[in-house]
N, C-alpha and C positions, 0 to 999 in steps of 0.2 A: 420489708423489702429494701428499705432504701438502706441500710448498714451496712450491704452487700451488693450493693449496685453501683459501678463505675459508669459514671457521663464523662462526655468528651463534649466541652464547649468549645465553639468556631463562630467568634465574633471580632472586626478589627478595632471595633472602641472602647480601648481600655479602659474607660469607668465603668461600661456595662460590663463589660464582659467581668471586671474583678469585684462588681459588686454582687453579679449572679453567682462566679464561684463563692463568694462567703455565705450567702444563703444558702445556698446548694451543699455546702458542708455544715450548717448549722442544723440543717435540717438530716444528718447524717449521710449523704453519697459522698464517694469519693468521686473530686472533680478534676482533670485536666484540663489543661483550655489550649485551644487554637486562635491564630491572630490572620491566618491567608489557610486558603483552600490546599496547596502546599504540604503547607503545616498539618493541615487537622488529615490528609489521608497516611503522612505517615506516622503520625500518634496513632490513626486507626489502625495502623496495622504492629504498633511496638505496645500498644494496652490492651486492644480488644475491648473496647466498650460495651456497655449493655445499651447504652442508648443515647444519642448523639442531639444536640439541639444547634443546631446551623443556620445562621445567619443567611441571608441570600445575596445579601451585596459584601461579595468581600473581592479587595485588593486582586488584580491576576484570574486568576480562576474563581468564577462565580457559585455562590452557594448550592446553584441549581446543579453545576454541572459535578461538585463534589458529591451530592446525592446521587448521580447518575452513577459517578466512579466506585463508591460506595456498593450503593444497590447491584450492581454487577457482580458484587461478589459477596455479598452478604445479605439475610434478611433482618440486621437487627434494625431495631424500632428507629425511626428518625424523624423530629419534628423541628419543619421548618419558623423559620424564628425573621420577623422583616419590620420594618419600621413602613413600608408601605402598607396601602390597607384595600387597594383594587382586586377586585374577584381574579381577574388573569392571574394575578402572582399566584393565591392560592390553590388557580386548575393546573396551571402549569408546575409546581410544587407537587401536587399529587400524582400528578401526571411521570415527572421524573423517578417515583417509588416512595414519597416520603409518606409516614403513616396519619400525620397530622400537619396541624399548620393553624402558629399563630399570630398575629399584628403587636405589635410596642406601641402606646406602651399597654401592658399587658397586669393583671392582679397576678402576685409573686403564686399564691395559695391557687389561684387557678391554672397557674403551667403547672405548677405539682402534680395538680389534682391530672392532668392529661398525660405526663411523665407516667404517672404509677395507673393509668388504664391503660395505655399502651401496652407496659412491660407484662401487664397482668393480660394481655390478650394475646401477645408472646407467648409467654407461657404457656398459657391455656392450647395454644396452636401445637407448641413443642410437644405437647403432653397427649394433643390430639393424633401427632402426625406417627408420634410412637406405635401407639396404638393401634392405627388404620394399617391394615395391608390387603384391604379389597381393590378390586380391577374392576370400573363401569367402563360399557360398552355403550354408545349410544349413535348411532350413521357412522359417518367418520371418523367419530373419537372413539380412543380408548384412555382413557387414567387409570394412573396404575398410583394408589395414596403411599402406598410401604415404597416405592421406587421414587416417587414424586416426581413419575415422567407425564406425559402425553403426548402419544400420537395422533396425527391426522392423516387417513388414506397413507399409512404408513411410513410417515416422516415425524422423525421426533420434532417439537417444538420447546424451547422454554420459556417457562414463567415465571414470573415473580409468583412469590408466596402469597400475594390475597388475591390473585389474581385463577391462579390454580386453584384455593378455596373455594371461592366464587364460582368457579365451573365446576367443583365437584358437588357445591350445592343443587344446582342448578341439573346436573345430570341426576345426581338420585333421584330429583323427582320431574324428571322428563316429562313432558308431556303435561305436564302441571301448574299453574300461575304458582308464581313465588312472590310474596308480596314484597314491596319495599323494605318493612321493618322488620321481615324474618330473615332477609339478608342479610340487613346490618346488625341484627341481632347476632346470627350463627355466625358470620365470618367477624365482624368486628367487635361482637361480643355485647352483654346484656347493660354492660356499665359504658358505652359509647358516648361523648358528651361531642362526638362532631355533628357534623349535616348528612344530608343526600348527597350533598356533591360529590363527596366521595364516592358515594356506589355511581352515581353515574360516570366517571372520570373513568373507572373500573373497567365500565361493562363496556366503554366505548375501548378503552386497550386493547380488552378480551376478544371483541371483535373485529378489530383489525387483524389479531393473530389468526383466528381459527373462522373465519368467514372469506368465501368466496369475493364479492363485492361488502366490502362492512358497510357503502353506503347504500346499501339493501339486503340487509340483513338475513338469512334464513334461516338458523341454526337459534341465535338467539332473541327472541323479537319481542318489544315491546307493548305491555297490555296497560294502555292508559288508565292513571288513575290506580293501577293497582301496583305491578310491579314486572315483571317478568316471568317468561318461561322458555325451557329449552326445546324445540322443536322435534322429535327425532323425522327426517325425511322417509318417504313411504314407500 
């Protein structure tokens, strides 16, 4: 994987940031790097990365809001990268679309090791989404996997990519507890080395889009202790 994989680094402290690229090309990807938020969205758009590792404090525009700019128009893999180590930073990080998130200082062999499950749950997504071209129905939703729309009561809405996942899991089997770890199994895949927080960071998005009141949920509601399921209305 990595022979053929372009990272985009966006860090403003020149040692880290030039001693990540030299490992990161020893280990064979090909690395560009960013120094300001600036910088790294139009390297994103002059190289096309496979998967971006982003600082959160940078210069001008902040790391958070470069994965906002990002995620609006792309779903390649993004893992936040902070020298803080407070839970906020990493809800709000997932929060803005990034697929992971981790504190400095960090083992070199362990961001690899989350670099190449990422890409490899990309993948697996691309290769799903191919694939898919069923339409679930379920109250007010329709998803449509080969279009990668969804309607509610007849308004398109959009999603981010694990987000749309998420509810497509979750509608096939309507009417069903979906536990914690077969969600983050089937959307974020069998080899995941995050937490829960991510599924919950998720389902609270998901419900802000596609729920009447999100802070009373109907559609998607939670089953203590186990996980979730999708309600269909009667």
């Amino acid at each position: 994987m990595a022979d053929t994989t372009t990272v985009l680094v966006v860090d403003d402290e020149p040692a880290f940031r030039d001693g990540l690229e030299l490992a990161l090309r020893r280990e064979g990807f090909r690395v560009h790097t960013a120094s300001t938020g600036l910088e790294a969205l139009d390297l994103f758009e002059l190289v096309g990365p496979d998967i971006v590792l982003l600082d959160v404090m940078l210069p001008g525009m902040s790391g958070l809001d470069v994965c906002r700019r990002i995620r609006s128009r792309s779903p390649v893999p993004i893992i936040m990268v902070s020298a803080k180590s407070e839970e906020i930073d990493a809800v709000v990080g997932l929060e803005v679309g990034a697929d992971d998130y981790v504190s400095k200082p960090y083992r070199f062999r362990e961001l690899v090791a989350r670099m190449r499950s990422v890409l490899r749950r990309a993948a697996e997504r691309r290769e799903e989404t191919a694939g898919a071209s069923g339409v679930l129905e379920v109250g007010p939703l329709r998803l449509d996997r080969g279009r990668h729309e969804l309607w509610r009561d007849g308004e398109l809405l959009v999603l981010p990519l694990k987000e749309f996942e998420l509810l497509a899991e979750l509608m096939e089997r309507a009417g069903t507890v979906v536990t914690r770890q077969e969600l983050l199994d089937h959307v974020w895949g069998y080899d995941y080395v995050g937490d829960g927080k991510t599924l919950d960071v998720h389902v609270k998005r998901l419900r802000a889009r596609i729920e009447v009141d999100p802070g009373e949920p109907t559609l998607i509601t939670t089953i203590r202790g186990l996980g979730y399921k999708l309600v269909p209305p009667d």
